[in-house]
C-alpha positions in Angstrom: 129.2 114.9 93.8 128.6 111.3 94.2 132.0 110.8 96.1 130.7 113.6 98.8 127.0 111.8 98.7 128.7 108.5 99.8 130.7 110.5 102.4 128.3 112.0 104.1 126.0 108.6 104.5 129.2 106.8 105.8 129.6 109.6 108.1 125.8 109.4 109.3 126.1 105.6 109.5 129.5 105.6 111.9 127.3 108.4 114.2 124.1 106.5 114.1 126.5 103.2 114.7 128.1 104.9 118.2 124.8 106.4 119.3 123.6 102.6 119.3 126.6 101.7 121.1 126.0 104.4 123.9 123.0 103.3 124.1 124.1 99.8 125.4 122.5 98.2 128.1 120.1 101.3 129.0 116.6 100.6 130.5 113.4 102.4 129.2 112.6 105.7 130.7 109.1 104.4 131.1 108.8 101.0 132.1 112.1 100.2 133.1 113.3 97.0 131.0 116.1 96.9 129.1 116.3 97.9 125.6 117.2 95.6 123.0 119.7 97.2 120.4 116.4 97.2 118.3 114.6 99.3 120.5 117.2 101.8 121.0 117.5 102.3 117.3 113.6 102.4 117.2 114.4 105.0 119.4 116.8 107.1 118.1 114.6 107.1 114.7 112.1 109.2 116.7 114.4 111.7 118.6 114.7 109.9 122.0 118.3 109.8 122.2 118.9 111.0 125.8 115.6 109.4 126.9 114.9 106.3 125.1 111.9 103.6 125.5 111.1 100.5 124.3 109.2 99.3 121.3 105.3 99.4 123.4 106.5 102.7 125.3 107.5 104.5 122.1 103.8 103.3 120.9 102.5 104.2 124.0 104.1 108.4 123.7 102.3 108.6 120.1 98.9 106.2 121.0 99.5 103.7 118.5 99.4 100.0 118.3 102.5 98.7 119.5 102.8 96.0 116.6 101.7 98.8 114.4 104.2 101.3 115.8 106.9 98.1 114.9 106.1 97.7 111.6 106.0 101.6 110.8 109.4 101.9 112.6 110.6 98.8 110.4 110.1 100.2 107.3 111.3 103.4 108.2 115.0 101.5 109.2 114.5 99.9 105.9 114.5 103.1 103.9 117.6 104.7 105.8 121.0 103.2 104.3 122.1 104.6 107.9 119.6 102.6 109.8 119.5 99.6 107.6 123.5 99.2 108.8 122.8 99.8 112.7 120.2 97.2 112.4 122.5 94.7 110.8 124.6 95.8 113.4 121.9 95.3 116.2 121.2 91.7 114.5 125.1 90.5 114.5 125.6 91.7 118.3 122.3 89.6 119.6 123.2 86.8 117.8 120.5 86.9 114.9 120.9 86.2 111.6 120.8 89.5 109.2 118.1 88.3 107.1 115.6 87.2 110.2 113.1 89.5 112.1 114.8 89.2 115.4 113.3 87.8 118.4 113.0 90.3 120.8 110.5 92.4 118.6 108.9 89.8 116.6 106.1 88.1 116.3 105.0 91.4 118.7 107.0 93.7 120.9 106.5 93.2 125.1 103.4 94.5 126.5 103.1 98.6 126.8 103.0 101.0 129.7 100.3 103.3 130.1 101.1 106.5 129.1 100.6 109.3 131.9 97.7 111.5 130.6 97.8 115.3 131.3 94.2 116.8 132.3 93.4 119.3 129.4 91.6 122.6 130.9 90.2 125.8 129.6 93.6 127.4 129.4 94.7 124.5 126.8 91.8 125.1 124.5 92.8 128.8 125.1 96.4 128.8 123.7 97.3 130.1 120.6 98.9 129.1 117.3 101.6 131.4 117.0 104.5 129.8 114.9 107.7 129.6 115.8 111.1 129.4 113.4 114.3 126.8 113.9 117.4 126.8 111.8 118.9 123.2 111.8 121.7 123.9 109.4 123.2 120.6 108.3 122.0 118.6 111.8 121.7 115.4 110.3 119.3 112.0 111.3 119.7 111.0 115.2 120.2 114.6 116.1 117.7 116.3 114.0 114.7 114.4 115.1 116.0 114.3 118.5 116.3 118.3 119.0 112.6 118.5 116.6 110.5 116.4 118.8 111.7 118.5 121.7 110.9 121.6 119.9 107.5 119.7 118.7 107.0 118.9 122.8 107.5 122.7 124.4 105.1 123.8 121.6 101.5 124.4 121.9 99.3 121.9 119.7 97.6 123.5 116.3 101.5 125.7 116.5 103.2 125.7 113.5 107.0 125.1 113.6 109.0 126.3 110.6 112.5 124.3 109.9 115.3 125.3 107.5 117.4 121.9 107.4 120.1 121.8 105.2 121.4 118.1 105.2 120.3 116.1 102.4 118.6 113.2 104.4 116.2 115.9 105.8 113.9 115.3 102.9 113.0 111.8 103.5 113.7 111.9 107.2 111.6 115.0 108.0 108.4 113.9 106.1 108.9 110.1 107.5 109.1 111.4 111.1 105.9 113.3 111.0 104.0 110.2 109.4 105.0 108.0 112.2 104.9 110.8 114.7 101.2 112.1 113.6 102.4 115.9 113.3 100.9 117.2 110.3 103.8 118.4 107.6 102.3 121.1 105.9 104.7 121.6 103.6 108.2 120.3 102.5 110.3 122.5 100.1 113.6 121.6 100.6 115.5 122.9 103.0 112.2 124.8 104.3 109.6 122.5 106.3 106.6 123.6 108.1 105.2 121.5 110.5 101.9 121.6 112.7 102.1 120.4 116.6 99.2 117.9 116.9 96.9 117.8 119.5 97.1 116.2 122.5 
């Protein structure tokens, strides 16, 4: 049981490792400037695989501090065998130290684009909470978050999503992902997660 355990982290860790590595030299959707290899795993963390943004950007999509968005990511990446090694990874390939706060992030992350607002109108207070169900079998970190924060997104806020995820990471990485996301998990039975859209 333990061998398989190991197998499947080592396996999450090379995926996570090549996702960083496609993620190479790509510009924030938002603003534009290049992404460190900090930011893109910062990135990938909170499902923005295909569409990543930098550190104040990333704050910017969930209306927190950027330094406070940092931090939050930080120890989220320290918590993840898997992300612990792609920031190691990050560190070696920009030249830092593994045991130093790198440079491009720290002490605080560039300054953050304003994030477009969309008017609300009567219609939006109008729409209901009707739930709606996802299996994500064994999708695993990267991919999980990825495909649940564009579920999260097409959903109406005050909707209730309800997840069966079988991989074993799911039960730190679900409830992790709605604390720094600020979607309310309502419940966490493992594999079975229900999980509120939050407002606007």
């Amino acid at each position: 049981m333990e061998r398989k355990a190991l197998s499947e982290e080592m396996e999450r860790t090379l995926k996570l490792l090549a996702d960083l590595q496609a993620l190479h030299g790509r510009l924030c959707q938002r603003c534009e400037s290049e992404l460190c290899h900090h930011e893109a795993l910062f990135s990938l963390s909170m499902g923005f695989k295909n569409a990543p943004l930098c550190c104040s950007c990333l704050a910017a999509e969930f209306e927190r501090e950027p330094v406070q968005m940092r931090d939050e990511l930080w120890s989220f990446v320290l918590h993840r065998p898997c992300h612990r090694a792609g920031w190691a990874w990050a560190n070696r390939d920009e030249g830092y130290d593994p045991a130093v706060l790198p440079g491009c992030l720290w002490p605080y992350p560039r300054k953050a684009s304003e994030r477009p607002r969309a008017p609300k109108t009567l219609d939006t207070a109008a729409e209901s909470c009707e739930s709606e169900t996802w299996d994500a079998g064994d999708m695993a970190c990267g991919d999980l978050v990825l495909e649940l924060r564009l579920r999260l997104r097409r959903m109406k806020p005050r909707q209730v999503l309800r997840i069966t995820a079988t991989d074993p990471g799911a039960r730190e990485d679900i409830p992790a992902w709605c604390r720094l996301t600020g979607h309310a998990l309502l419940s966490a039975e493992h594999p079975l997660y229900w999980i509120e859209r939050k407002e606007d």
